[in-house]
NUDO-124930 format. One line per 5 residues: number of its first residue (from 1); for each residue y, z, x of N, C-alpha, C. Coordinates in nm, 3 decimals. Layout:
// residues N
NUM	Y:Z:X:Y:Z:X:Y:Z:X  ... .
//
This chain:
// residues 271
1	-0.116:0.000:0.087:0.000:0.000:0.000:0.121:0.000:0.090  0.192:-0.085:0.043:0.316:-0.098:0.131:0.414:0.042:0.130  0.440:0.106:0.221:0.545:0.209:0.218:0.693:0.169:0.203  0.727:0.200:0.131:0.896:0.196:0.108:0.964:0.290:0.243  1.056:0.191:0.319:1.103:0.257:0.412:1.183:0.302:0.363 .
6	1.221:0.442:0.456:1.343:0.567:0.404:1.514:0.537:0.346  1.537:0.583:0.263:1.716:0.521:0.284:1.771:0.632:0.383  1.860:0.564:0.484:1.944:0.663:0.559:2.017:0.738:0.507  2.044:0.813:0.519:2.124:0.958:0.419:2.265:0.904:0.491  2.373:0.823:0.432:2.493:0.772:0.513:2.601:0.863:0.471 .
11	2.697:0.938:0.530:2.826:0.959:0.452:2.926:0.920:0.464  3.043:0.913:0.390:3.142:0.861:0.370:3.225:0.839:0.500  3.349:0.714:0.561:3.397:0.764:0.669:3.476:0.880:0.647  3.525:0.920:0.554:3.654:1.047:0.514:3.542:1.160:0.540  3.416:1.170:0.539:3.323:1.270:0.564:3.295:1.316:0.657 .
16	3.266:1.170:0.764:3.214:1.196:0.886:3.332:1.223:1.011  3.444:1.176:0.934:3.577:1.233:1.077:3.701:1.307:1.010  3.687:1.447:0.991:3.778:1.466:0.885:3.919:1.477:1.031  3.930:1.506:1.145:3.976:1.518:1.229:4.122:1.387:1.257  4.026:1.265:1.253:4.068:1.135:1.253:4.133:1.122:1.139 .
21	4.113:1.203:1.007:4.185:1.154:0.870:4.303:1.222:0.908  4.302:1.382:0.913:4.396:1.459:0.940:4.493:1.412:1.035  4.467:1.345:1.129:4.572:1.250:1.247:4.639:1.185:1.133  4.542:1.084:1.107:4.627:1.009:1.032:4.755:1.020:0.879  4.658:1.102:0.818:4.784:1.161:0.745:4.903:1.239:0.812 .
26	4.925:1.327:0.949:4.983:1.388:0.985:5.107:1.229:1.064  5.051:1.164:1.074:5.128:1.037:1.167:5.167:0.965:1.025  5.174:0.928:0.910:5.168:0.883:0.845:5.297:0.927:0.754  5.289:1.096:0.738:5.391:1.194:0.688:5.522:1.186:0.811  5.458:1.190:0.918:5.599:1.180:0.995:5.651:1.040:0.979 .
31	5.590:0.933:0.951:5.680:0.849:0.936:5.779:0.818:0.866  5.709:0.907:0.704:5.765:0.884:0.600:5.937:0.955:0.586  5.896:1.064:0.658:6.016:1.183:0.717:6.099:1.113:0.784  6.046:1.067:0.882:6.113:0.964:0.989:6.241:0.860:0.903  6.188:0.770:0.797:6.218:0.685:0.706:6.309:0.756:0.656 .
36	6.284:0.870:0.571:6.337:0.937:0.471:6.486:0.986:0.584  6.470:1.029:0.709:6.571:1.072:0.767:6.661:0.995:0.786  6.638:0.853:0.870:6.692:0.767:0.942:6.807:0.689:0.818  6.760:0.710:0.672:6.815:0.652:0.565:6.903:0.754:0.499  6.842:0.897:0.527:7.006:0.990:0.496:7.103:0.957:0.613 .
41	7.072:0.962:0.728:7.188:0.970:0.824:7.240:0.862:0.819  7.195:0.735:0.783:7.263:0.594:0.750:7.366:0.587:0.656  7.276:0.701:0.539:7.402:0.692:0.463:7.532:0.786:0.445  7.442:0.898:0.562:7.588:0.969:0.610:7.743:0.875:0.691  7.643:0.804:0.815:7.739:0.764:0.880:7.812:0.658:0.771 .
46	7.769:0.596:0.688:7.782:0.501:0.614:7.911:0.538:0.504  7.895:0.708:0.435:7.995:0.777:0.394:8.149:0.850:0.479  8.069:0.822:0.610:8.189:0.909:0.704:8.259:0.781:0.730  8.228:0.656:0.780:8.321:0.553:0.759:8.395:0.518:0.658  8.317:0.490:0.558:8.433:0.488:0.412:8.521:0.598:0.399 .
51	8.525:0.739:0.439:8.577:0.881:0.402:8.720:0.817:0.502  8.654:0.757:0.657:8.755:0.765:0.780:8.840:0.612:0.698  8.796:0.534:0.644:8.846:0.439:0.637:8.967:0.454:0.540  8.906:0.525:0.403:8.972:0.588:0.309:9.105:0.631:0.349  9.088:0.762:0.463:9.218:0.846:0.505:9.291:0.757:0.612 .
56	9.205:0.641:0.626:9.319:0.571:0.708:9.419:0.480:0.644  9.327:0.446:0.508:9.432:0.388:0.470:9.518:0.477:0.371  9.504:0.570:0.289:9.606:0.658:0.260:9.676:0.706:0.346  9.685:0.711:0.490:9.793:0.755:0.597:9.860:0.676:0.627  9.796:0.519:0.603:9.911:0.401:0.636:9.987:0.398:0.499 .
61	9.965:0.414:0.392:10.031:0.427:0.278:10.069:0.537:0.265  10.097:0.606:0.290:10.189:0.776:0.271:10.286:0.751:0.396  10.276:0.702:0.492:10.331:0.656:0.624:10.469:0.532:0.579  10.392:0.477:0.505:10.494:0.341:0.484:10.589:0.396:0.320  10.551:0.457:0.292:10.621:0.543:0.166:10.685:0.634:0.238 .
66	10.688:0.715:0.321:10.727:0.802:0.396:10.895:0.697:0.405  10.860:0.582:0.476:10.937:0.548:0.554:11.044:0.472:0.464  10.987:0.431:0.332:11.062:0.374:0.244:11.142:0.446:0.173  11.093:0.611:0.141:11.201:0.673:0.088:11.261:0.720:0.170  11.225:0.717:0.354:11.368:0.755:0.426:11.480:0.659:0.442 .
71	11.451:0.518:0.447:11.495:0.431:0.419:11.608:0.433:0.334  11.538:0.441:0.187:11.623:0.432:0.093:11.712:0.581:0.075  11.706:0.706:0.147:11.771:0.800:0.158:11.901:0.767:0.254  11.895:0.686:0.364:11.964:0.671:0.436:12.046:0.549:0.388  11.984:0.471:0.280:12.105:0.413:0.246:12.153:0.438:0.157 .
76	12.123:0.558:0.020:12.241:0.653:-0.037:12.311:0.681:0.024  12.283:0.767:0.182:12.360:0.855:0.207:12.512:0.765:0.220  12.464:0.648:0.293:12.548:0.546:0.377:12.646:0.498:0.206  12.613:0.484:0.141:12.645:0.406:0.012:12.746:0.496:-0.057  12.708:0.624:-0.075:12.764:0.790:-0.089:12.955:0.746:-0.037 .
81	12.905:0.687:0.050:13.084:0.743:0.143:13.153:0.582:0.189  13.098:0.477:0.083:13.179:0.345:0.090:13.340:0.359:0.047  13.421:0.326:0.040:13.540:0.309:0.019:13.591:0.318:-0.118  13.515:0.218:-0.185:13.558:0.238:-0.303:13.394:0.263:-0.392  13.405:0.349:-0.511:13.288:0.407:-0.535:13.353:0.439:-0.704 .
86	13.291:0.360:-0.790:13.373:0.432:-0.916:13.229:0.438:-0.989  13.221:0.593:-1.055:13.094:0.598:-1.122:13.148:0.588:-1.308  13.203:0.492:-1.338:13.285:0.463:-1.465:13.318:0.583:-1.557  13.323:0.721:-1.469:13.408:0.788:-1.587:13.497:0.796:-1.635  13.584:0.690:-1.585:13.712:0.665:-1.595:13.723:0.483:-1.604 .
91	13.863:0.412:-1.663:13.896:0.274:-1.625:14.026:0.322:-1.532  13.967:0.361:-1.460:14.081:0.377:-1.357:14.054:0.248:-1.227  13.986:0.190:-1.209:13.984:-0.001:-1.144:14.049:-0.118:-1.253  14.054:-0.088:-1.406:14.118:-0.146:-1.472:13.989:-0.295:-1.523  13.905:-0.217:-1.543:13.777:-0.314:-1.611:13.815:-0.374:-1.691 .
96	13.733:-0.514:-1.719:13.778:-0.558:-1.850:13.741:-0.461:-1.953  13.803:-0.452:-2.086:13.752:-0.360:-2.192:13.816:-0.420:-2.330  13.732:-0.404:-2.429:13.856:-0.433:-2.564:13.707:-0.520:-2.617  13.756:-0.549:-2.763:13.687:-0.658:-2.855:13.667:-0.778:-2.814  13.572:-0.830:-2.844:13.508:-0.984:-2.792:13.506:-1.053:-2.912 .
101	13.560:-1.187:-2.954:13.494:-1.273:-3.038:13.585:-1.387:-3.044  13.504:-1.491:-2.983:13.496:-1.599:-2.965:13.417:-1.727:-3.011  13.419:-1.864:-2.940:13.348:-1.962:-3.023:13.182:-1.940:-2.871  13.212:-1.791:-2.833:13.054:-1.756:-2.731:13.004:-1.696:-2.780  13.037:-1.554:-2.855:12.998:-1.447:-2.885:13.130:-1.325:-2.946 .
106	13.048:-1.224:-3.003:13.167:-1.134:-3.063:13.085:-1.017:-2.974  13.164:-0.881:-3.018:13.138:-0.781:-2.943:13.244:-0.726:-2.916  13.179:-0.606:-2.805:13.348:-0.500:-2.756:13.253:-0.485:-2.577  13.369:-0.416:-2.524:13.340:-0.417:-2.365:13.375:-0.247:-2.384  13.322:-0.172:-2.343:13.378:-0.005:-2.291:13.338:0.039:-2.210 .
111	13.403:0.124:-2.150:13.405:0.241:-2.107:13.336:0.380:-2.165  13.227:0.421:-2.160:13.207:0.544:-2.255:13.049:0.661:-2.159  13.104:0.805:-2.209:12.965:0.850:-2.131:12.970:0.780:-1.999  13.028:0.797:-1.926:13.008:0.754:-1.817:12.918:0.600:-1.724  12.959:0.522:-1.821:12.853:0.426:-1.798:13.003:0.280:-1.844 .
116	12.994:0.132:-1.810:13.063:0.056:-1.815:12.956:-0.023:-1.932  12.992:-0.070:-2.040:12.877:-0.058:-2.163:12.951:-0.217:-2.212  12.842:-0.332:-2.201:12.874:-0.467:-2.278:12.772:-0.477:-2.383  12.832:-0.437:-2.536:12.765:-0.455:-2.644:12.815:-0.595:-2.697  12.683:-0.691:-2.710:12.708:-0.821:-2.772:12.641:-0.849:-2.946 .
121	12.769:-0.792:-2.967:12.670:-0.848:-3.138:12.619:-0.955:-3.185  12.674:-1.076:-3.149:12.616:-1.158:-3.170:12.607:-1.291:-3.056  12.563:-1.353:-2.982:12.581:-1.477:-2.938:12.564:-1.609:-3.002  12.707:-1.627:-2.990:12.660:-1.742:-3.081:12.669:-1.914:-3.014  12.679:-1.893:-2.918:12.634:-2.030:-2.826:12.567:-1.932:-2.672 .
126	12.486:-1.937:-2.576:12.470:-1.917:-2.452:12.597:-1.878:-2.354  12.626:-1.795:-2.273:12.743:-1.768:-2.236:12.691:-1.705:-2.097  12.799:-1.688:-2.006:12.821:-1.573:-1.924:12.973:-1.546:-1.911  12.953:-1.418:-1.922:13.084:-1.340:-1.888:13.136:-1.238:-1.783  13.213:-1.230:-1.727:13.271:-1.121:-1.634:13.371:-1.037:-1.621 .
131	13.352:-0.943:-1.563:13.471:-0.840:-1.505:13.507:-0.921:-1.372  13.674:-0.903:-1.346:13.673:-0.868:-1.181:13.697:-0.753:-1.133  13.653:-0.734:-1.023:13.688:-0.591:-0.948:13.843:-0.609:-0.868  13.998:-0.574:-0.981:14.080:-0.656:-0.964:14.183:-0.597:-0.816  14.129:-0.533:-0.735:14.180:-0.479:-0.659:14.205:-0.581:-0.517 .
136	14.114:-0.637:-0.508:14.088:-0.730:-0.408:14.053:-0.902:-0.423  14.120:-0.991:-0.404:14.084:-1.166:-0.475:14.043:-1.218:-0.366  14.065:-1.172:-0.238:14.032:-1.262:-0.094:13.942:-1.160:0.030  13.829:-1.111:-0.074:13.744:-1.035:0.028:13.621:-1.125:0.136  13.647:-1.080:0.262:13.543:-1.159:0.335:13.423:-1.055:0.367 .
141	13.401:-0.984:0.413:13.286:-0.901:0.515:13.244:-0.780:0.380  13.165:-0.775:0.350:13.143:-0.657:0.253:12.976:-0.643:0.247  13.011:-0.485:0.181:12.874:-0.468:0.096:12.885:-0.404:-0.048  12.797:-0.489:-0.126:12.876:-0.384:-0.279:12.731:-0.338:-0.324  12.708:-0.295:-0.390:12.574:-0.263:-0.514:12.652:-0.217:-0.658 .
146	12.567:-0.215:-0.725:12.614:-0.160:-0.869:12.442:-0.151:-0.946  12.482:-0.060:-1.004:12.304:-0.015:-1.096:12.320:-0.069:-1.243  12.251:-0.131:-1.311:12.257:-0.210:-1.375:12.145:-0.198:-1.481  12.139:-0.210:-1.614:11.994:-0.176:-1.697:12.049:-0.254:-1.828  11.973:-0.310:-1.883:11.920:-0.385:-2.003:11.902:-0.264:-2.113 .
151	11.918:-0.258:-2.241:11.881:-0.134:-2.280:11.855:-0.248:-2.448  11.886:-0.368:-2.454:11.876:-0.416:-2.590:11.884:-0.611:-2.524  11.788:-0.666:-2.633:11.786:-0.786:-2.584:11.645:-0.860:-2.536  11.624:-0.981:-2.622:11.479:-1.049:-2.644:11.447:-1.030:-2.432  11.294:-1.046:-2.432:11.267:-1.062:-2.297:11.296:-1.211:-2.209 .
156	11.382:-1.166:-2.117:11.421:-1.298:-2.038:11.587:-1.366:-2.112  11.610:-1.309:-2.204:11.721:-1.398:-2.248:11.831:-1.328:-2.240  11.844:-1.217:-2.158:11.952:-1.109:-2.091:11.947:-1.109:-1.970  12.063:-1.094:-1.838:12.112:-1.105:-1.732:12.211:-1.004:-1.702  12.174:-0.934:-1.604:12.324:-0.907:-1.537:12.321:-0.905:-1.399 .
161	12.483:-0.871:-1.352:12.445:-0.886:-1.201:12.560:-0.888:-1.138  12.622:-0.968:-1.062:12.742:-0.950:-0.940:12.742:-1.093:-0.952  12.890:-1.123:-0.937:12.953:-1.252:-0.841:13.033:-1.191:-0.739  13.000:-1.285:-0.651:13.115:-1.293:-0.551:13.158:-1.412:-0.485  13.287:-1.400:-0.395:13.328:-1.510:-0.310:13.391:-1.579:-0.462 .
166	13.435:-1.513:-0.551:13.510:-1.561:-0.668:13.656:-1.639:-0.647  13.638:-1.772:-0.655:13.793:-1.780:-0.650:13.847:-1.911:-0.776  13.955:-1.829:-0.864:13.979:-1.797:-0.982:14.099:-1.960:-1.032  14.142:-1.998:-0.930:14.186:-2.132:-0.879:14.127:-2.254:-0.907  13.991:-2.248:-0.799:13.939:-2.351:-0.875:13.800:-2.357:-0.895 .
171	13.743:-2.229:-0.982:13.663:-2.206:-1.028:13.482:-2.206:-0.977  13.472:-2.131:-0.874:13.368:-2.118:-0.775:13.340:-2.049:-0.783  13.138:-1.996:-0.740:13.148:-1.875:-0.734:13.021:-1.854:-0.705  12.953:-1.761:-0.599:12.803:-1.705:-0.594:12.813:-1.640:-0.735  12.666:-1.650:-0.760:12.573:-1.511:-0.840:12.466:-1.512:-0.861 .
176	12.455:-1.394:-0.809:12.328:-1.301:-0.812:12.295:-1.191:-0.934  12.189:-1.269:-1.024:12.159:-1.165:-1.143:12.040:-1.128:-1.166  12.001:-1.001:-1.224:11.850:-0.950:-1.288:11.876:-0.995:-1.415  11.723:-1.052:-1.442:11.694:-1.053:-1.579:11.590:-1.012:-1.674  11.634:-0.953:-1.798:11.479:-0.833:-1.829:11.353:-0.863:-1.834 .
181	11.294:-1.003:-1.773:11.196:-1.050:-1.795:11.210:-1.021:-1.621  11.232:-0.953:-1.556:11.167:-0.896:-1.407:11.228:-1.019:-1.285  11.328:-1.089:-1.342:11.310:-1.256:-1.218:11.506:-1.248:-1.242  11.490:-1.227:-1.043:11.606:-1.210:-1.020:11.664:-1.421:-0.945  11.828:-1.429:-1.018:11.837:-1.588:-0.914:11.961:-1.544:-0.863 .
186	11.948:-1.671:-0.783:12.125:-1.703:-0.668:12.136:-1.818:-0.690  12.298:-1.783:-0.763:12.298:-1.933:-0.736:12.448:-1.947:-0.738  12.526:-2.102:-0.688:12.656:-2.114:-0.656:12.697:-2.243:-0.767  12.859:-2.224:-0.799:12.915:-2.274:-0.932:12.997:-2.331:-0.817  12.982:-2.453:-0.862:13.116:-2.524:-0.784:13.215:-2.555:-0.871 .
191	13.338:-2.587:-0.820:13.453:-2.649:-0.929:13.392:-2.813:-0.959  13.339:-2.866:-0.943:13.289:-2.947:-1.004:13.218:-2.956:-1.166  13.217:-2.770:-1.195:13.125:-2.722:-1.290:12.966:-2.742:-1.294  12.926:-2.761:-1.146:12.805:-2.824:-1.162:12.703:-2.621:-1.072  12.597:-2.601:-1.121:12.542:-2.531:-1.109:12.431:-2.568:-0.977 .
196	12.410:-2.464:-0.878:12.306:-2.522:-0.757:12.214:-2.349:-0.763  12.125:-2.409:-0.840:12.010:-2.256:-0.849:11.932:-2.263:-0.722  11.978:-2.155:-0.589:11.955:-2.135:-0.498:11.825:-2.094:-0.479  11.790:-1.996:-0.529:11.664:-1.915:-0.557:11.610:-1.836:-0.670  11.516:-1.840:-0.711:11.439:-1.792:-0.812:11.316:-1.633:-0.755 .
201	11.391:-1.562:-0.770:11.294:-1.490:-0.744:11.191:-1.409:-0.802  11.100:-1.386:-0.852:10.979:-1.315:-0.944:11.017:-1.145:-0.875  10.972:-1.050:-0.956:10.964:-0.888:-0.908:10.826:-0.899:-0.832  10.705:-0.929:-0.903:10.641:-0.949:-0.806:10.587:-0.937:-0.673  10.714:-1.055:-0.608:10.671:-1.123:-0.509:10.734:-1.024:-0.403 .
206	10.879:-0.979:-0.438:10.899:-0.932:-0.327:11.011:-0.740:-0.368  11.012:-0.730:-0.489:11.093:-0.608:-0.502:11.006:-0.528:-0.624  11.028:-0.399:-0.659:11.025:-0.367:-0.813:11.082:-0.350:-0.899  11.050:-0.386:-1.053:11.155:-0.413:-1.136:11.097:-0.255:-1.208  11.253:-0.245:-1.241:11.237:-0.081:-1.338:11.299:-0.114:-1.488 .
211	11.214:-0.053:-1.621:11.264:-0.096:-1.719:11.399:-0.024:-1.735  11.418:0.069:-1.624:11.545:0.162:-1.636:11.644:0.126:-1.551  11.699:0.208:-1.462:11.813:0.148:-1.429:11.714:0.060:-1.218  11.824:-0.063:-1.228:11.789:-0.104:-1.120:11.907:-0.175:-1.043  11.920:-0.135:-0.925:12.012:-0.119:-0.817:12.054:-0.273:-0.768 .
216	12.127:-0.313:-0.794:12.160:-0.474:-0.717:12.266:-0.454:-0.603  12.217:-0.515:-0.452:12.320:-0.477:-0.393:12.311:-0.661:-0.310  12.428:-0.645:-0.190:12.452:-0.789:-0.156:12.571:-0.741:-0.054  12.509:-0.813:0.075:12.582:-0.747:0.226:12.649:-0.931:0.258  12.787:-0.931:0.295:12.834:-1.055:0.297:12.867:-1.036:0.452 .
221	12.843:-1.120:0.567:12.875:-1.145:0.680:12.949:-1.308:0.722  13.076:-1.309:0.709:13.099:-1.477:0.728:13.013:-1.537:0.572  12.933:-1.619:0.643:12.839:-1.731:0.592:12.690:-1.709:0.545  12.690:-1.587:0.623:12.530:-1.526:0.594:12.510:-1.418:0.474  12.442:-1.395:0.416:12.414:-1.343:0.271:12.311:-1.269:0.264 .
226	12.303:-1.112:0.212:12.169:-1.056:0.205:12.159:-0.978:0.078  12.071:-1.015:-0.010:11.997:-0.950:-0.141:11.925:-0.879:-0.143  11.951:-0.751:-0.211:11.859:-0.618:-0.252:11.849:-0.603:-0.351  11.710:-0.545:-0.427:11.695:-0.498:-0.556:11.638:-0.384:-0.555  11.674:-0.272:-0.568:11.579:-0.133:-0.566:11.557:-0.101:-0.399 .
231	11.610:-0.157:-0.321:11.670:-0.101:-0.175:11.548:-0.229:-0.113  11.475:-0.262:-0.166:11.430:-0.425:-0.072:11.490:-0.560:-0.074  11.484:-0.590:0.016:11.527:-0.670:0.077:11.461:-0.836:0.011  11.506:-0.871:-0.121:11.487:-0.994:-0.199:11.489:-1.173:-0.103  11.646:-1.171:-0.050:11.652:-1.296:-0.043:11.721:-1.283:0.085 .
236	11.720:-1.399:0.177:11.883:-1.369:0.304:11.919:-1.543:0.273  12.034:-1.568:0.300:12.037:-1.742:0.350:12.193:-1.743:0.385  12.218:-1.884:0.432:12.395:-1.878:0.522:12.364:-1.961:0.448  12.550:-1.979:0.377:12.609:-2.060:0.310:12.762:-2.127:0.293  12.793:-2.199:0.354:12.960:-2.216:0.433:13.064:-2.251:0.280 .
241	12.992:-2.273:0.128:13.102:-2.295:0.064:13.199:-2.189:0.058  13.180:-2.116:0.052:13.291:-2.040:0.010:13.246:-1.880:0.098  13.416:-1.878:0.199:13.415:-1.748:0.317:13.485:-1.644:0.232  13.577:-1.657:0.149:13.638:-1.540:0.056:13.625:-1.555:-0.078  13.665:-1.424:-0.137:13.682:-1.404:-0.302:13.695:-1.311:-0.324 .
246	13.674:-1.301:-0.470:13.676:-1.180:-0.527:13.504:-1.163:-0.527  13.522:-1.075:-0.636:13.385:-0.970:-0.682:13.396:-0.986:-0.811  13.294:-0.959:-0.871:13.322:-0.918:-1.036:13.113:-0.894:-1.099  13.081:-0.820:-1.216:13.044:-0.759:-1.276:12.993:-0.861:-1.393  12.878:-0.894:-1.412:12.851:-1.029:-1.490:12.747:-1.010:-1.583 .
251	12.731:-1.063:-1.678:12.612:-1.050:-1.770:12.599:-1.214:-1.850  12.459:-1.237:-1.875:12.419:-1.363:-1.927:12.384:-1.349:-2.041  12.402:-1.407:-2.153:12.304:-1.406:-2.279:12.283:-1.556:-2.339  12.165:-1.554:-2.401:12.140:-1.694:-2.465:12.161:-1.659:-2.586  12.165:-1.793:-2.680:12.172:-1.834:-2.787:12.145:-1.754:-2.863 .
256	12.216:-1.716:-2.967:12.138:-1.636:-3.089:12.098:-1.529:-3.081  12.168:-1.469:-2.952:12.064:-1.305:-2.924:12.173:-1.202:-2.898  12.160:-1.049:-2.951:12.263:-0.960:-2.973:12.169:-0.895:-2.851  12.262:-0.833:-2.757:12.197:-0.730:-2.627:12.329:-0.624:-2.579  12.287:-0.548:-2.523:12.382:-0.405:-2.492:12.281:-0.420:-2.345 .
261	12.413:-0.437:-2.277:12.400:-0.423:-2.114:12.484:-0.250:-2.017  12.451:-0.210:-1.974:12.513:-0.142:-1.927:12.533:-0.112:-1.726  12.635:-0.102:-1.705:12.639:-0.098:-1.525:12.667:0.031:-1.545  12.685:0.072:-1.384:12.704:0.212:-1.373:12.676:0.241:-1.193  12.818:0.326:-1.177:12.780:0.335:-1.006:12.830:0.204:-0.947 .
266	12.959:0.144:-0.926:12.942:0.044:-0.830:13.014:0.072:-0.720  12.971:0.041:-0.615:13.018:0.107:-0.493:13.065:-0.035:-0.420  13.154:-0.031:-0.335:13.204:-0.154:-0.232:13.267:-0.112:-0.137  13.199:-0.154:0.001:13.255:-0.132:0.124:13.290:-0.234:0.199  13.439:-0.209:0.273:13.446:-0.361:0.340:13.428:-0.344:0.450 .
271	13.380:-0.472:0.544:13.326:-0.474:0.676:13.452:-0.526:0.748 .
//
């Protein structure tokens, strides 16, 4: 009879080397640790750069704010002690003032509360109108500002602002105006009556517009020209028409639209 040979009694490999398993799980766990570590500290260093990057750039921005409101402190202070400085509590410069109504618009001009106040009741064709600052007709070297706010009036179809280099003869004239739709221009009136829109500028691009009051200023050297709105620096350009003038206080309105403008604070220093 044939004998059935024996089965070998085999055990498992996890049986026969528990030594070799134990390695291996022990090398296996450190890797995982290993992994698990190498990916916190990644994302440490990974957080300490963004943290360093973060405070670097809030230090360049607290730095450059720093420097803008010393800036603009130093040119109050400077602005503080110009020559002539009337904060309209008075018509003691001799503003225009009185009732308006014409084939432009009706209305009144005042003085009131401390503020220089152009209420337009009605426009009834497109217009601009002005004050002069009647103290001076043949100014060359200056710097003026005046603060200026919109307080009534569709968006974009109100203006105010400054002329200068006014001369009343034969009808010339820079100006520089804000308008409540945020977009400041320059531009020069020749006696020809013909209009040359110098520049268009957006808030945007290069100043900020405040729905409250906002600062227009304008440094005259000879031929060369420099624009501020809110103490930045808008526009520069040289322009040989016209080396003297006056000054004056301006507001725009279009067609069909009632607006209340008000200035306030205009300061002028001559160079």
């Amino acid at each position: 009879m044939d004998q059935q040979a024996p089965i070998e009694d085999k055990k498992s490999f996890l049986q026969n080397d528990p030594l070799l398993v134990c390695g291996m799980l022990t090398f296996y766990g450190v890797c995982i640790l290993a992994l698990i570590g190498a990916t916190i500290w990644g994302l440490d260093r990974r957080n300490q750069k963004i943290s360093a990057d973060a405070t670097s750039t809030a230090h360049a921005a607290a730095t450059q704010h720093a420097k803008a409101t010393a800036t603009a402190m130093m040119r109050a202070t400077e602005q503080a002690q110009y020559e002539v400085i009337d904060p309209f509590d008075t018509n003691k410069r001799d503003w225009l003032t009185g009732a308006e109504d014409d084939e432009y618009s009706s209305g009144y001009v005042s003085i009131e509360k401390g503020v220089y106040l152009w209420d337009v009741k009605d426009s009834k064709d497109g217009f601009i109108a002005w004050s002069d600052f009647s103290e001076n007709e043949f100014i060359s070297d200056f710097d003026v500002y005046v603060d200026t706010k919109v307080v009534k009036g569709k968006q974009g179809d109100v203006c105010s602002g400054l002329m200068f280099r006014v001369a009343s003869l034969v009808d010339e004239h820079y100006y520089f105006i804000l308008c409540n739709n945020a977009v400041a221009q320059i531009s020069f009136y020749s006696a020809k009556g013909e209009w040359d829109r110098i520049a268009t500028i957006p808030s945007f691009s290069s100043f900020s517009y405040s729905e409250d009051w906002n600062r227009l200023e304008i440094s005259a050297r000879g031929s060369h020209f420099t624009f501020f709105i809110n103490g930045s620096k808008i526009y520069e350009m040289s322009d040989e028409r016209r080396n003297t003038g006056g000054i004056a206080l301006a507001i725009e309105v279009t067609e069909n639209t009632s607006a209340r403008v008000l200035f306030d604070n205009f300061g002028l220093q001559y160079r």
